[in-house]
N, C-alpha and C positions, 0 to 999 in steps of 0.2 A: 354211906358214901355219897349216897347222889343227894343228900339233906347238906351234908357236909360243905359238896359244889355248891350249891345253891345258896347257902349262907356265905360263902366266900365274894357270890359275885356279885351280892347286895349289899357287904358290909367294905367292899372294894374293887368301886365303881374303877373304869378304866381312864388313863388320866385324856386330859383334853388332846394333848398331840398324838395318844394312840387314837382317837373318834378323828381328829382329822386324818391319820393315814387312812382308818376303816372307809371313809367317804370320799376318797381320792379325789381330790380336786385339779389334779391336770386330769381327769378325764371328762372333769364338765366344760372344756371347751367343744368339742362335738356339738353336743343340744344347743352350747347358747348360741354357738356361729351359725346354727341351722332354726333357730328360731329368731336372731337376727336376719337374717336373710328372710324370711318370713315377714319380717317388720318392715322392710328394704322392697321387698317385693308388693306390699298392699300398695304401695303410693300414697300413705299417707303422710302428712306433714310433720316429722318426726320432732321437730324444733316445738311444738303444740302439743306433743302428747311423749314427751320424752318421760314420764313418770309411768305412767303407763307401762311403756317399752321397758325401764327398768325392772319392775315388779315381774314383768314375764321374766327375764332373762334369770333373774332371781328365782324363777320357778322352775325354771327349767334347768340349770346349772346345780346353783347350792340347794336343791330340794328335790325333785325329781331324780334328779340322776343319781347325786349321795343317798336318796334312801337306795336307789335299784343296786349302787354300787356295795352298801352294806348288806341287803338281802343277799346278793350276786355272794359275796368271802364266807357270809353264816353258810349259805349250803354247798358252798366249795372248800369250807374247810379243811376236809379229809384228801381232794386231789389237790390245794394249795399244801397239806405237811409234806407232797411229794416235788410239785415243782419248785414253790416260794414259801418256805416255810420260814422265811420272817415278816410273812406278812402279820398282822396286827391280830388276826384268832388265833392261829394254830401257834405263834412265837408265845402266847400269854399275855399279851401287851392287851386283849381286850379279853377279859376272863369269863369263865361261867356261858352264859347265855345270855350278856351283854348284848354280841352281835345283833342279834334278833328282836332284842326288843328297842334299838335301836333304829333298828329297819324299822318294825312297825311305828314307834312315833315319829319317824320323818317320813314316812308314809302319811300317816293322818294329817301333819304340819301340809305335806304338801299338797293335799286336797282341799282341804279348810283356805287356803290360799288361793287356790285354785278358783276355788267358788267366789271369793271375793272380785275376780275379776270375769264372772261373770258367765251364764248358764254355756255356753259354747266352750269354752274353758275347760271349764270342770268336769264335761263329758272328752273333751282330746285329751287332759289331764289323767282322769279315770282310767279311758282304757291303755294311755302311755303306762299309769303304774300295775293295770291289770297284766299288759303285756312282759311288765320286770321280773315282778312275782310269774308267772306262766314260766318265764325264760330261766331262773335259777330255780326253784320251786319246786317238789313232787306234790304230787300225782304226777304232773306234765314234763315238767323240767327237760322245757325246750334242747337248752344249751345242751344236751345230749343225743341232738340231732346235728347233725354238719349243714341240712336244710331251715331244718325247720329253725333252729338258734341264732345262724349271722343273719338268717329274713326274720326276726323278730328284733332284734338288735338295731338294723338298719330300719325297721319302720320306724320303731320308737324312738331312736336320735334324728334320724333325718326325717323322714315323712311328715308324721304327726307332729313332732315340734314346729317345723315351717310351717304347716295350717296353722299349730295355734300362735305364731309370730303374727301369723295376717289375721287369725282369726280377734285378735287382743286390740290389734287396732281397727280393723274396721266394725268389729262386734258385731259384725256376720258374716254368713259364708262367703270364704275368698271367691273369687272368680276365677275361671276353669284355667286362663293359662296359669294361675300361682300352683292351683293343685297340678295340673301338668310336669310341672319345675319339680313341686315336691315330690311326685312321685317316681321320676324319673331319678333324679339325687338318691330317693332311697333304692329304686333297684340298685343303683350303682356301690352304694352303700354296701352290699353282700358283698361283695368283691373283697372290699376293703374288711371287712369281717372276719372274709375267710381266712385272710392273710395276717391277723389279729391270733388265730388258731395255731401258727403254727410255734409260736412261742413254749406251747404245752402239749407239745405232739408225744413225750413218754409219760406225763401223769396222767393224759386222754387214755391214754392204750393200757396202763395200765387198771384205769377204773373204770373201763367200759364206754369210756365219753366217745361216741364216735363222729366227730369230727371229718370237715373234709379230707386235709391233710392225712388221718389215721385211714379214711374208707380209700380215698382215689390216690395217695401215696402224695409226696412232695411235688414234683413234677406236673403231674396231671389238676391240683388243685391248683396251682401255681398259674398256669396257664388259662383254665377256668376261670380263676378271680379277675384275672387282668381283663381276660373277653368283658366281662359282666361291669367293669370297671368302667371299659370303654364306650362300650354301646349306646349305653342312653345320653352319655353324651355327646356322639355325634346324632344321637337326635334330635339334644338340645338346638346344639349349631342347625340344624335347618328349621326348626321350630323357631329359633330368633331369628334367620333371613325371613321367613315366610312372615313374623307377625308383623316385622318393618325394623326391626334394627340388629343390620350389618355389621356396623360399628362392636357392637357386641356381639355377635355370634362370632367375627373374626379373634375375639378376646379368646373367648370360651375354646374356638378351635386352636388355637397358640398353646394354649397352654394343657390341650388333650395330647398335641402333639409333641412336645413336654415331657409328658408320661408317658407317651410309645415308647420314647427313645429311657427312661428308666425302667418301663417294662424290658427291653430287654437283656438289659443287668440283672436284674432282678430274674428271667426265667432260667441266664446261665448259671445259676446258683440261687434255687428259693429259701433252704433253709437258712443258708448265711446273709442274704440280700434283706428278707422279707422285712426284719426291721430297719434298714436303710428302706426300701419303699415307704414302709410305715411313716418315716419321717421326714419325706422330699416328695413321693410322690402325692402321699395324702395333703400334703400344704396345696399342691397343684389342683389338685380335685376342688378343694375348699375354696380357692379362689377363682374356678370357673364359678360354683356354688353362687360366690357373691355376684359376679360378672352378669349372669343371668337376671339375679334378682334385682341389680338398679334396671336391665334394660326390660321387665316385666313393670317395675316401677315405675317406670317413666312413663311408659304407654299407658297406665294406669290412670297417672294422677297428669296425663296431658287430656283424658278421655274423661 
């Protein structure tokens, strides 16, 4: 039998429209908005090194994230036959052990890549795909932590990619307020994580995924996400009064307070809201995100 699968899935490779569902590509907006912003935030002359900028965003979109997001379905196969079982492994549409070796050569594409633009690169590249595999993956296989999963998730999309947006242009290390921004974005990022979880709140509980939403209940993780959501960016806003631009911290606050008022839609009803937040409030978040990164920019490349 398992010679049998095995000759199946190398004599009938899976077709090209089941490899693009496998590597979801509305989910590579995240990394590229946040290593745009990275790019936005170095102050560099973007109009002079706009090939550059593309080659990242290309790294971090259609490479980096399509392999995390095929390793991600190979080892959520068995709780994706429970929640989404059209997705593209467990439907058939990618057969055998396709998934996985598909991960690993866009895995390897996207490091080889990686290095071409350069030794700082390829070590934020590195440990971005270390942390993919970590996060679907056993031994570890984070994503069955409700902690330890949406803060591996949010370093990797948001953290790490904004370093390497700035690290690609300037081709050394950013300077402390970019990392500031990017770190701060990525706490905020778990929030947005959490609430990413609740979509699979009976396949979590029944495979043992313990999740926020499955440990602290609807309610309670709901609330939580939103705190975590907030916070770092009202830190942001006094971080851009203090560095010297108002102008933008008033943006970034506008539109946090934006989200208060769909946090709380959102916490009279999580499990029916949460994908309404997912798709009004996270726009909100993402365009403080840039908000920030032109007035880091600016001071940047005025200094």
């Amino acid at each position: 039998m398992a010679r049998s699968s095995a000759a199946i899935a190398i004599a009938a490779p899976p077709k090209p429209s089941a490899v693009l569902a496998l590597v979801k590509p509305i989910t590579w907006f995240p990394p590229m908005w946040a290593f745009g912003c990275g790019v936005v935030s170095s102050g560099v002359d973007l109009s002079r090194h706009w090939l550059t900028a593309l080659a990242g965003i290309i790294l971090a979109g259609p490479l980096i994230c399509a392999a995390s997001q095929a390793a991600n379905d190979w080892f959520d196969r068995h709780v994706d036959a429970i929640n989404e079982p059209d997705r593209p492994i467990p439907s058939g549409r990618v057969p055998g052990s396709w998934g996985l070796w598909i991960a690993i050569a866009w895995s390897a594409l996207s490091l080889a890549w990686a290095a071409a633009l350069g030794p700082i690169v390829f070590w934020a590249a590195a440990l971005g795909m270390a942390i993919a595999w970590a996060y679907s993956a056993p031994p570890l296989r984070l994503k069955q932590s409700g902690w330890l999963g949406p803060a591996a998730c949010a370093l990797s999309y948001e953290g790490v990619t904004w370093f390497t947006g700035a690290a690609v242009m300037l081709g050394a290390m950013p300077d402390g307020k970019i990392l500031a921004l990017a770190g701060l974005y990525s706490f905020g990022a778990f929030g947005i994580m959490t609430l990413n979880d609740f979509k699979a709140i009976a396949g979590d509980r029944q495979m043992g995924v313990r999740s926020l939403p499955v440990q602290l209940g609807v309610d309670r993780a709901a609330k939580l996400a939103c705190a975590v959501i907030a916070a770092p960016q009202a830190v942001v806003v006094a971080l851009l009064s203090v560095w010297g631009a108002p102008w933008h911290a008033l943006g970034v606050a506008a539109v946090l307070l934006a989200q208060l008022f769909a946090m709380r839609r959102l916490i009279s009803d999580p499990a029916k809201y949460a994908p309404w937040y997912n798709a009004t409030g996270v726009l909100l978040y993402v365009t403080g995100m840039l908000t920030s990164a032109f007035a880091v920019g600016g001071l940047l490349g005025a200094s």
